[in-house]
C-alpha positions in Angstrom: 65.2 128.1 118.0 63.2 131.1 117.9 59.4 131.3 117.0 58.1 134.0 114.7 55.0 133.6 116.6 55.8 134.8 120.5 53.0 134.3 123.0 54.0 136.9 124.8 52.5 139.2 121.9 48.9 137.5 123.0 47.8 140.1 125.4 49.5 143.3 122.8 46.0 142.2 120.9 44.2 145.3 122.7 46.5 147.6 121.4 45.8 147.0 117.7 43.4 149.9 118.3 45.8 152.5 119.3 46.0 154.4 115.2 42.2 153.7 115.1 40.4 153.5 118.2 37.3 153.9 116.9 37.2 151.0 114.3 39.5 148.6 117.4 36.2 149.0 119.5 33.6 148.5 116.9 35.7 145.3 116.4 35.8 144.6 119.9 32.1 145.3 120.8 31.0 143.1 117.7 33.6 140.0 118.8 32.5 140.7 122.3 28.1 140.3 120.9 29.7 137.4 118.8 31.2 135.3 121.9 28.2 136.3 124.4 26.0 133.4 125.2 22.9 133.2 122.6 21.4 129.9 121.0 25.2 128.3 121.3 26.7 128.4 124.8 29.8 130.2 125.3 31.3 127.1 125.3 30.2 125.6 122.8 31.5 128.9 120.9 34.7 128.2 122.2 35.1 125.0 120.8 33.9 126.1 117.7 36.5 129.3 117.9 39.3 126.1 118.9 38.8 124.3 115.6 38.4 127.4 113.1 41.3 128.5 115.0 43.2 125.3 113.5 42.0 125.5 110.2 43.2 128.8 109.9 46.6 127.8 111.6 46.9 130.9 114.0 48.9 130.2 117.1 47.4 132.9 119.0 44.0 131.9 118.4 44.9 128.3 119.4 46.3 129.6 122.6 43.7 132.1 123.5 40.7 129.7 123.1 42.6 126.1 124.3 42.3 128.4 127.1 38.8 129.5 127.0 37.7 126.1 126.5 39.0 124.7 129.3 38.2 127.5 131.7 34.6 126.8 129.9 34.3 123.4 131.2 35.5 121.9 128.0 37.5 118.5 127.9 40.7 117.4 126.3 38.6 114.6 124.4 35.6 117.2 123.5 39.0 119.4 122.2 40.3 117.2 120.5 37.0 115.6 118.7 36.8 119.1 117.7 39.8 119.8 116.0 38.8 116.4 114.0 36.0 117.9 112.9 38.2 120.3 111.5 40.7 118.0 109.8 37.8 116.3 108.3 35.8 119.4 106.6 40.0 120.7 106.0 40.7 117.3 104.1 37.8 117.1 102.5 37.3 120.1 101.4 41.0 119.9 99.2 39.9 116.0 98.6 36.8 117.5 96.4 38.4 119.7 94.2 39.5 116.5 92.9 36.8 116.8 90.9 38.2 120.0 89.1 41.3 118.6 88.8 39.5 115.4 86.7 37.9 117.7 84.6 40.4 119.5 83.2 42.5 116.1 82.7 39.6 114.5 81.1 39.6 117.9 78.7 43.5 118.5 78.1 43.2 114.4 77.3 41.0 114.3 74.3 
């Protein structure tokens, strides 16, 4: 079956900026400054890129920085502990509008 997502499209990113070059290399200098190393590694921004990557649920972003983790030293385990992290703050965060959810039945109940 075919995949609406094709990984072949991964490396097409660049030429998002061909109709606006000018605004495709502010965004690229900015996510360039963004993954540069600072006060978090550039691995340690990898990992973090990996899990936001599957909390947003895009392909390309889980195959571009799988990648860049692991030529960044990172491990299968410290991969997947990270996406855990993200499955945790992910569930959670639906599990506490439960709270919203309570209220209003508590109100449409009286």
């Amino acid at each position: 079956m075919d995949s609406y997502y094709d990984p072949k499209d991964l490396p097409k990113f660049a030429d998002i900026g061909e109709e606006a070059p000018e605004l495709a290399k502010k965004f690229f200098d900015y996510y360039g400054a963004v993954f540069a190393e600072g006060d978090l590694t550039e691995r340690e921004k990898a990992l973090i890129a990996l899990a936001v990557a599957h909390a947003i649920q895009c392909p390309y972003c889980i195959d571009a920085y799988t990648q860049t983790c692991l030529e960044k030293g990172a491990s299968l385990g410290e991969m997947t502990e990270a996406i855990h992290v993200t499955t945790a703050i992910r569930g959670g965060a639906s599990l506490v509008h439960a709270t919203q959810m309570r209220k209003i039945a508590k109100k449409l109940s009286m």
